[in-house]
N, C-alpha and C positions, 0 to 999 in steps of 0.2 A: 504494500500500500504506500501511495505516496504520502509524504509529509503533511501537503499540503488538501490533504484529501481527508487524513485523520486529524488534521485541528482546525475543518469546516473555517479556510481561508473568504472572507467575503469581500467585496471590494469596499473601500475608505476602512480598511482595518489600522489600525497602529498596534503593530505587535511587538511586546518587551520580549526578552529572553534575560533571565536572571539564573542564577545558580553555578554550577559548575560541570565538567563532565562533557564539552562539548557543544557547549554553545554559540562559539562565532562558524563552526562546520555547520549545526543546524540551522541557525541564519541564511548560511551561503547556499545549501543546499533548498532551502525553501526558496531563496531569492529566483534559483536555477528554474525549478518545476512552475514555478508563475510566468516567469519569462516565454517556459516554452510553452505556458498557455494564453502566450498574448498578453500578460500584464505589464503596467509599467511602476516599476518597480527602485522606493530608496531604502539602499542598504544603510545605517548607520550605527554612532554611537553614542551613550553620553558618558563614556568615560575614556577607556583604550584603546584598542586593536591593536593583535599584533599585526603590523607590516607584513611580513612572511607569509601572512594567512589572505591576508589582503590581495597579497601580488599573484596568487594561484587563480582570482577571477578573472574574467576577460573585462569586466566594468570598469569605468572612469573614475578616478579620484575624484571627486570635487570639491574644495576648499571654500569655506563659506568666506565674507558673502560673497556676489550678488545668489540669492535665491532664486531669483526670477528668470535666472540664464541656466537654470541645470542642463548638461551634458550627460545624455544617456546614451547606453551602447547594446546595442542586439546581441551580444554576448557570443559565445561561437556559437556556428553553422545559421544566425538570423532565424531564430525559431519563430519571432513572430512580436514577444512582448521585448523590453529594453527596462535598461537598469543603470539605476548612479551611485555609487558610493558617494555620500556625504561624510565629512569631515572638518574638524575645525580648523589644521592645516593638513599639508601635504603631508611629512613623516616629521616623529619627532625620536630622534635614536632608533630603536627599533620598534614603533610603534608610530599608529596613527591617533593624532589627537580625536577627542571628543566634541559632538554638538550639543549647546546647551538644550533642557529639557524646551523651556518656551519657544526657542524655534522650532523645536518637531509639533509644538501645540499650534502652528501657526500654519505651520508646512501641510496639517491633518485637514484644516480648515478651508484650505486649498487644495484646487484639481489638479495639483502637477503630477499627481503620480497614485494610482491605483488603491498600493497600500505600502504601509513605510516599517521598516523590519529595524529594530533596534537590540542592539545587544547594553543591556543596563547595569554590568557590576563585571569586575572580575572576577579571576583564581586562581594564578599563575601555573595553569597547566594542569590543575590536579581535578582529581574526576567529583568531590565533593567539599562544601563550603557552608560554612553560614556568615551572613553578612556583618562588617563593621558599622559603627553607628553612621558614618558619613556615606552609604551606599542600602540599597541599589537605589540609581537616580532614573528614577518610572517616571515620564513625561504623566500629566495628570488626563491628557488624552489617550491614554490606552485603552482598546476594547479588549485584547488577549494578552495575559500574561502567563510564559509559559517556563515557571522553574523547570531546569532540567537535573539531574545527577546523572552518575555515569557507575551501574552497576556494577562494575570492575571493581570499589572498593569494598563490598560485601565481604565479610570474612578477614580483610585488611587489617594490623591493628587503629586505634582512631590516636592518629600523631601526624606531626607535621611532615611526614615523608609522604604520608597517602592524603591527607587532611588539610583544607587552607582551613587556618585559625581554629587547630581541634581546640583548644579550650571551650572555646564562645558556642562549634557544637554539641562539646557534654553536656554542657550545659544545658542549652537546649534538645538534650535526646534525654534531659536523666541521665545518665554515662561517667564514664572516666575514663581519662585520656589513659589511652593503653588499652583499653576494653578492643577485643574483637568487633567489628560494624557488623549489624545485625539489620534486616528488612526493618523491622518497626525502633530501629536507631533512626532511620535514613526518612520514612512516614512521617515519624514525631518532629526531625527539623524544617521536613516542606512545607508540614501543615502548620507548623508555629506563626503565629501572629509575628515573631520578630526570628523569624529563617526565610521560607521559601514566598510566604503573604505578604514578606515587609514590603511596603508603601503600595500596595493595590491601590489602586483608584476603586472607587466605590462603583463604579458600573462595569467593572473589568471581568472578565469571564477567565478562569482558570484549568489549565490544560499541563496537567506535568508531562513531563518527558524522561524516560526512565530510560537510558541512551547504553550505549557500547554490550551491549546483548549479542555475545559472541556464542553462547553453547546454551546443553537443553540447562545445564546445573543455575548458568545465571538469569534463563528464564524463566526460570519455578522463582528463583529471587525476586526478579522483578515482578511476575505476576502478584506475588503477596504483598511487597511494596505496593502495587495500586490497589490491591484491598483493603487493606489500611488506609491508604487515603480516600477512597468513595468512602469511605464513614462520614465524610469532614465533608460538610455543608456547601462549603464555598470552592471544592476540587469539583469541578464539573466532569472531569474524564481525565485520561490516563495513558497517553501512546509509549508504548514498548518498541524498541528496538533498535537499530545500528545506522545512525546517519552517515555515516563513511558509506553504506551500500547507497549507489546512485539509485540504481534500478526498482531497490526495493526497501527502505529506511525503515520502513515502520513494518514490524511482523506481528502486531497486534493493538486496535483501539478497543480500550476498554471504558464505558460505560456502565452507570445505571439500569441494570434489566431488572422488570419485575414478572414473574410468571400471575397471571390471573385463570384460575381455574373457574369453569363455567359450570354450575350445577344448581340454576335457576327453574329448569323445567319440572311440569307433574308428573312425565312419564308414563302417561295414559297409557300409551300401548301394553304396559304391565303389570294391567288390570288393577287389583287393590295393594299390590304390594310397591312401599318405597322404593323406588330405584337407587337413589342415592345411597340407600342403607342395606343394599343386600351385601350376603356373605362373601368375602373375595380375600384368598389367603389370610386367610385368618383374621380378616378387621373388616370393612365395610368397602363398597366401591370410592365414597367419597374420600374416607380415611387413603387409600388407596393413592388415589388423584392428589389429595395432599402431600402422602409422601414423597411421591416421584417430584414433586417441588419442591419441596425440602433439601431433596439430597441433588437435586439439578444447582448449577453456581449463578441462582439468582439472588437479587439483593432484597427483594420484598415480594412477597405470596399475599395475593387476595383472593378470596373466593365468595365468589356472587350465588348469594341462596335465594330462594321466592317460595316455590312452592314447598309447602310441609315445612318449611323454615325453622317452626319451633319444636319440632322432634329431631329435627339433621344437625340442630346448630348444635346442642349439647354432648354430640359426638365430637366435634373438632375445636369447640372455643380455646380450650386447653393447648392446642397447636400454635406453634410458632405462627400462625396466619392473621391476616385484616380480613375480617367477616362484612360484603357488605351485603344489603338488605335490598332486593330489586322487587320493589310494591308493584309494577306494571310488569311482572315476569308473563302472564298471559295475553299480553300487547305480539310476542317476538322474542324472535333469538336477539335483535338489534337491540332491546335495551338491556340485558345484560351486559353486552358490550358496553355498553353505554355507563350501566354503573359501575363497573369493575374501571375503565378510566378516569371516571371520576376520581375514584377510591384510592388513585394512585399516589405517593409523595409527587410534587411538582418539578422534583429534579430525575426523574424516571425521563430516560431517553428512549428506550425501544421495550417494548411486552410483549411477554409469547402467552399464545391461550390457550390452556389444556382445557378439554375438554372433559369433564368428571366421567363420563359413560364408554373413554376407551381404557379399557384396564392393562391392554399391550403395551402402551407405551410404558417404555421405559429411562430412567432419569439419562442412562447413555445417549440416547434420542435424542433429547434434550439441548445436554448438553454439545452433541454435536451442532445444532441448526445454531445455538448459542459461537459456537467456536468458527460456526461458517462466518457470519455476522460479524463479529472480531477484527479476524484477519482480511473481508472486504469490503466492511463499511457501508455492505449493501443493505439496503432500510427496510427489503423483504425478502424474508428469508424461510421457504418453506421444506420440507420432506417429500419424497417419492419413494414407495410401499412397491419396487418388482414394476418400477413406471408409473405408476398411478400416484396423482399428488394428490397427498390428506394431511391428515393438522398432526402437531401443534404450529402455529405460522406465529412467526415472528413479524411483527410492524414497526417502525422506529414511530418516534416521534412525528417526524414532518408528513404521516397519514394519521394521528390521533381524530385532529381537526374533521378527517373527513368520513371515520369508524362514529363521532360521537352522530355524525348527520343521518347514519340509518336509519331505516324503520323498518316496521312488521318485523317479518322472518326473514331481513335482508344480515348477510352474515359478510364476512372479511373478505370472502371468495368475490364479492359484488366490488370489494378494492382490489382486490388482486389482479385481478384481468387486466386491471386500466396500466399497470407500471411493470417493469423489468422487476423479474423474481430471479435470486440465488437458490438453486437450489440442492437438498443434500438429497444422495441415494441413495438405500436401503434395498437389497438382497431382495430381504424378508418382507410377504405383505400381510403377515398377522396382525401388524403393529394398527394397522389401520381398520380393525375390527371394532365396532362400535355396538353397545348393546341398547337394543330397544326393544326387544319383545322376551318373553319366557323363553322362546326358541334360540334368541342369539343369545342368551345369558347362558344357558346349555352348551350353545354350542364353545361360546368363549372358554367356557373351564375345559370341554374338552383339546380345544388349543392350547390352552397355556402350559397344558401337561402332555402336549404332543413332543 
């Protein structure tokens, strides 16, 4: 995935980059993929650069002032967008000086240039930091700020060999210097109000970067690193991976997912008995449908009940889940949808919806069409059962908007069709057995023991 694909690039963006670990590569490397999608693009800073780093772009220096004359350059091969390095001079020793914060507040306000990429603090090279009190210098126009670390120090001990300023990290990790770096050492400085948040503008959207992800040992690191941080309110998401790969930087965006489990309907087809509440390995179907969300790597379980509500709920209240209540359950399938987004935290980026009545699916399932999602960013992401596509379907966010507009018995499939779907294969077409009658609940158990 590109860089610029996992931190949802929009145009008039102002993007800081603070922390350590590879920062002015991630900058340059971002600068490169807008370029070659037609953007015009200012690279700068408001502190240092090194030179060295500088001279490996095809971009122009540009020395401020005049602002109103920037010199951009189509970088190699003319992909299509242009780019200017901004600076406060040309070089100074081996570095490029910095632009003050109020020119880039100035520069944002102005159409010269698409979106303006800043690198806002140093680290003399080392892959993690926490900041001194005179740094990071965040232009107070910033829409994205995106601390990065560089998972390489995991395991590291925390000193000034692998560490800028370990002190002022212990500190902020709990820790002591000499302590091995540990994932939730490395969480607790990003998420710090004075480590990875220091000086956020108050409208700024937060996107770590969890960078030099070379083997599977330091991606299990870094995924629990962004675990730890989706707890923390103000980390909207979480990109994994190795900006030195041109081709492929990012191997996984992580988000907010919540799984909403559907089990609103009466079930008529099966006569007087609860559906929701029949026998299934040992607990109930709905118990069932709950656990495969539990043990799925989502961040919040809702399950939407209507009918029979208050014999079904006192099975599962006790569950890790958000119980919500759908009073129009006999309207349609569309308003369960409906309340189950409701019901969701407002930082929930994409939901997958189990349906309570297929007992096949399994959390592996799940977790796959989750892990597809991930690593392409694609907003719909569903299963195919032996070729045949069935649920659970995964929606991001930017189709909430159009799931809450359904009605009657209109279901996801009514969005599905309209957009480009990712989708995962499955062998096996059991998974996609759904029960609605005596007959298929028969027949389910004897699949599942087939």
């Amino acid at each position: 995935m590109f860089l610029s694909h996992a931190l949802r690039i929009r145009p008039k963006e102002l993007v800081a980059f603070v922390g350590a670990g590879g920062k002015t590569t991630a900058m340059l490397r971002l600068a490169d993929e807008l370029v070659a999608q037609g953007w015009r693009v200012i690279v700068t800073t408001t502190t240092r650069m090194f030179a060295a780093q500088v001279g490996l772009t095809p971009y122009p220096l540009h020395p401020i002032p005049p602002l109103l004359d920037l010199k951009f350059s189509p970088g190699e091969g003319g992909r299509g967008g242009e780019a200017t390095i901004l600076v406060g001079k040309d070089i100074e020793g081996d570095k490029v000086a910095g632009v003050p914060p109020a020119v880039l507040d100035e520069l944002a306000a102005s159409n010269q240039a698409d979106v303006i990429l800043v690198e806002a603090d140093g680290a003399r090279m080392l892959p993690f930091k926490a900041p001194a009190a005179h740094e990071p210098v965040v232009p107070g126009t910033t829409t994205l700020l995106v601390p990065v670390v560089g998972v390489s120090v995991v395991g590291a001990p925390l000193d000034a060999q692998h560490v800028h300023r370990p002190e002022m990290v212990a500190r902020l990790a709990g820790a002591k210097v000499g302590d091995a770096i540990t994932p939730t050492m490395i969480a607790r400085v990003i998420a710090h109000s004075e480590g990875g948040l220091k000086s956020k503008p108050a409208g700024a959207c937060v996107v770590v970067l969890v960078n030099q992800v070379e083997s599977e040992r330091q991606l299990d690191a870094a995924r629990e690193i962004a675990r730890l941080l989706l707890k923390h309110d103000e980390i909207e998401g979480v990109a994994i991976g190795a900006v030195q790969d041109a081709s492929s930087p990012i191997r996984e965006m992580r988000r907010r997912v919540a799984a909403i489990v559907l089990a609103a309907g009466a079930g008529t087809r099966m006569g007087e008995r609860v559906k929701q509440l029949l026998p299934w390995r040992g607990k109930t179907l709905i118990e069932n449908a709950v656990e495969i969300a539990t043990r799925a790597d989502v961040d919040e379980i809702v399950v939407v009940l209507g009918a029979r509500a208050e014999i079904i709920r006192p099975v599962i209240e006790s569950l890790p889940v958000r119980i919500a209540q759908n009073p129009d359950w006999a309207e349609g399938h569309s308003t369960s949808i409906r309340v189950g987004l409701g019901a969701l935290n407002p930082q929930t980026d994409a939901a997958i919806f189990i349906n309570g009545d297929q007992p096949l699916i399994t959390p592996e399932i799940v977790n796959a069409i989750l892990q597809r999602h991930r690593e392409t960013g694609v907003s719909i992401v569903a299963p195919r059962y032996a070729g045949q596509r069935g649920s659970p379907v995964l929606f991001g966010r930017a189709h909430f908007a159009e799931l809450m507009r359904l009605s009657g018995e209109q279901g996801g499939r009514e969005v599905l069709v309209k957009y480009p779907v990712e989708y995962v294969e499955f062998a096996e077409a059991r998974a996609a057995f759904d029960v609605d009658t005596p007959e298929d609940y028969a027949r389910s158990a004897q699949i599942d023991t087939a």
